[in-house]
C-alpha angles and dihedrals in degrees: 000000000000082000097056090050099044090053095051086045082053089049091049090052094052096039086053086056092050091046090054094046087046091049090047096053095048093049091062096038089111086047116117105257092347114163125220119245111232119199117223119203131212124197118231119226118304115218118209113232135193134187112288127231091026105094126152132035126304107213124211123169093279102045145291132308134198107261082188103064130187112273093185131256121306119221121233099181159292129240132177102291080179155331118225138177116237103224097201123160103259123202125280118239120194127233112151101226115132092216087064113085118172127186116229105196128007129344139056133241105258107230134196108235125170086252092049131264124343140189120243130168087187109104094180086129125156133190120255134200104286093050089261120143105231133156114257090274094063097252109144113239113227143240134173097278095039136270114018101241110176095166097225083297121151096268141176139194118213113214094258084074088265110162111212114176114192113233095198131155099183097081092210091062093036088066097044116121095206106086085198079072094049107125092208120009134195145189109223105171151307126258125246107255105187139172143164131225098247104025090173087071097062131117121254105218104170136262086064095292128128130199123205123253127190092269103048089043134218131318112268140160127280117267099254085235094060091038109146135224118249103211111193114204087038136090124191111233129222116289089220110125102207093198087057091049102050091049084051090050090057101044082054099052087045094050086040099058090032081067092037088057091045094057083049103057084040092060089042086054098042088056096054089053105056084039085067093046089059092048087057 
């Protein structure tokens, strides 16, 4: 009976993991490029039982039979083997501001941040003070040469991540949007694409970034052939299907309050049963 208590305690725990993942992924579902958390479960050792009190072998004329059959295997348990990120493409939504930049396909924006670079797909960037484009926190994203400062130019951004900033002095060709018009173009730079050979395996570390671990690798650049498009005016949502989450919300609760009832008739039954020995 303490095993069978031990193993729906086991399944609470696990479920209350899952809950909070679920919870979690349903509070950013409305965060630019966030990626929804999966939990991953691991069984815990089954034991093969047989019927007790029947041991040996029953004979009859034409041999002999278990009279201890098989009853099946008996759970003790689950617990969280991981939680991973699910780094699926999610939809592009437009906004025409040149400060949005959204990847369609593989990779991540490489951003300075006071503990080092870091990884984003988030492109919610805006444009600070010194003409540097930076997320909202401040952070500078980055291109090959360095910090993207466009100095509150005219810029755009191809979809191979170059940076053109439009020198103008005519303003009206300085606010044209055809870079075919610009009076006086130039490249400025190309943004940092980066990815890792096992992206499932980064650390999350808050404000959308992620931060490589052994397992994930180092940063590197994209394989030409899977090189992704940069699309400026646009921002990927979050890959989180509500629907999905919510359905997900309701099995655990279900599964939560199913182990809950099991330690509870265990205890019930454990109490009768000491009760018994007292008696005796």
């Amino acid at each position: 009976m303490l095993r069978g208590i031990y193993t729906g305690a086991s399944g609470m725990s696990a479920m209350q993991v899952k809950m909070d993942v679920v919870a979690n992924n349903l509070a950013n579902v409305d965060k630019t490029a966030f990626k929804e958390d999966v939990t991953i479960f691991k069984a815990h050792p089954e034991i093969l039982i047989h019927r007790t009190r029947d041991d040996g072998v029953g004979w009859v004329p034409l041999g002999g039979f278990d009279i201890a059959p098989l009853v099946g295997k008996l759970g003790t348990g689950v617990e969280v083997n991981e939680i991973y990120t699910r780094f699926d493409q999610g939809a592009l939504k437009k906004t025409d501001r040149d400060q949005d930049l959204a990847i369609n396909g593989e990779g991540f924006f490489v951003v300075q941040t006071n503990q080092g670079p870091r990884l984003t797909r988030s492109g919610a960037f805006i444009i600070d003070r010194h003409g540097m484009l930076v997320t909202p926190d401040g952070f500078p994203l980055l291109g090959e040469k360095g910090p993207i400062v466009v100095n509150h130019n005219n810029f755009i951004i191809k979809t191979n991540g170059e940076v053109w900033v439009n020198q103008a002095v005519d303003r009206q060709a300085a606010t044209s949007k055809d870079i075919n018009q610009w009076e006086n173009p130039v490249l400025l730079d190309r943004l940092q694409i980066r990815t890792v050979d096992h992206p499932r395996h980064l650390d999350k570390v808050g404000q959308s970034f992620y931060n490589t671990t052994p397992e994930s690798g180092e940063m590197r650049p994209v394989d030409p052939v899977k090189s992704p498009e940069i699309l400026q005016g646009f921002l990927e949502v979050s890959n989180v299907n509500i629907v999905t989450e919510m359905v997900n919300m309701i099995e655990v609760q279900r599964l939560y309050e199913a182990n809950q009832k099991a330690i509870t008739t265990h205890d019930g039954m454990l109490g009768v049963l000491i009760n018994q020995i007292l008696r005796v």
